[in-house]
N, C-alpha and C positions, 0 to 999 in steps of 0.2 A: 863844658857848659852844654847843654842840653835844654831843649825845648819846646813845650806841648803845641802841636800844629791846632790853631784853635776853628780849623775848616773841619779836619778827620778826626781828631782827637789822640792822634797816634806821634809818640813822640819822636821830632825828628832828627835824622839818622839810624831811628832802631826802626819804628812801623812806619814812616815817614820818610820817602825817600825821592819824593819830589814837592818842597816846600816853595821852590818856585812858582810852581802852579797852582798851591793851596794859599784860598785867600787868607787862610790867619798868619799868614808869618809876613811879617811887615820888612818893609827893604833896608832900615836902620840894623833891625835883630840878622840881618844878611849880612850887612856890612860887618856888624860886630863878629859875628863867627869867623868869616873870609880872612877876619883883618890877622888874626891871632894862627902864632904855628897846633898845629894839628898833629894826632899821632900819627903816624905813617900809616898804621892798619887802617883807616881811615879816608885813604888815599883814594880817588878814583881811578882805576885800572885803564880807562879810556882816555884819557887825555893827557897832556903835557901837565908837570906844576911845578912850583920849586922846591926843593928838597932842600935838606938839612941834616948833614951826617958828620960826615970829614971836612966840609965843608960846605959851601953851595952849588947848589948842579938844579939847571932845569934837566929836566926828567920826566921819561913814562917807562911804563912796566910793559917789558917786552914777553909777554906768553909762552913765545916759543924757549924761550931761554929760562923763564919763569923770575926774572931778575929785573930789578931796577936799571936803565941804561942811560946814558948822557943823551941828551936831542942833538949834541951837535955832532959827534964822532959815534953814534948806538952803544959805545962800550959800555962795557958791565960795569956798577957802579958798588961801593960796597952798602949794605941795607942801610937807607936815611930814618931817623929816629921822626925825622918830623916831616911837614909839608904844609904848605898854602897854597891857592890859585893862585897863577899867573894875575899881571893888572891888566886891564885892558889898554890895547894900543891907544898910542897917543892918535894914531890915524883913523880910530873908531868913529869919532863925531861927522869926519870929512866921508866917511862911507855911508854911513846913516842919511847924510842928505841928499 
């Protein structure tokens, strides 16, 4: 699913690679992307998310190893087909105030 950023006109994920901060992508069309598995190419390199391979693994992409690893033990994971963001903590709202 793909989406024209209606701020830059660049579609995002391809030209588009922070629609958070363009006013045309609406927080609903956010939701709906987040909500659904993703290809793994697709993945953010910098952050944790949950993976989908052999199973479920929160996961980030370890550089130096050049491999998908587990967050909780860093072991090497075998390559997950799919990924989503993490949800946000139940403890978010009580930080925000």
């Amino acid at each position: 699913m793909s989406h024209t950023c209606q701020s830059c006109g660049g579609q995002i994920g391809r030209d588009c690679f922070n629609p958070g901060e363009c006013a045309g992508i609406t927080a609903q069309m956010a939701q709906q992307e987040h909500s659904q598995w993703q290809p793994i190419e697709t993945a953010p390199k910098d952050t944790a998310v949950l993976t989908y391979g052999f199973g479920y693994e929160i996961a980030h992409y370890n550089t130096d190893l050049d491999a998908w690893v587990a967050c909780w033990d860093h072991r090497p994971i075998r390559t997950p087909v799919g990924w989503m963001p993490l949800p946000e903590s139940p403890m978010a709202d009580k930080a925000r105030k």
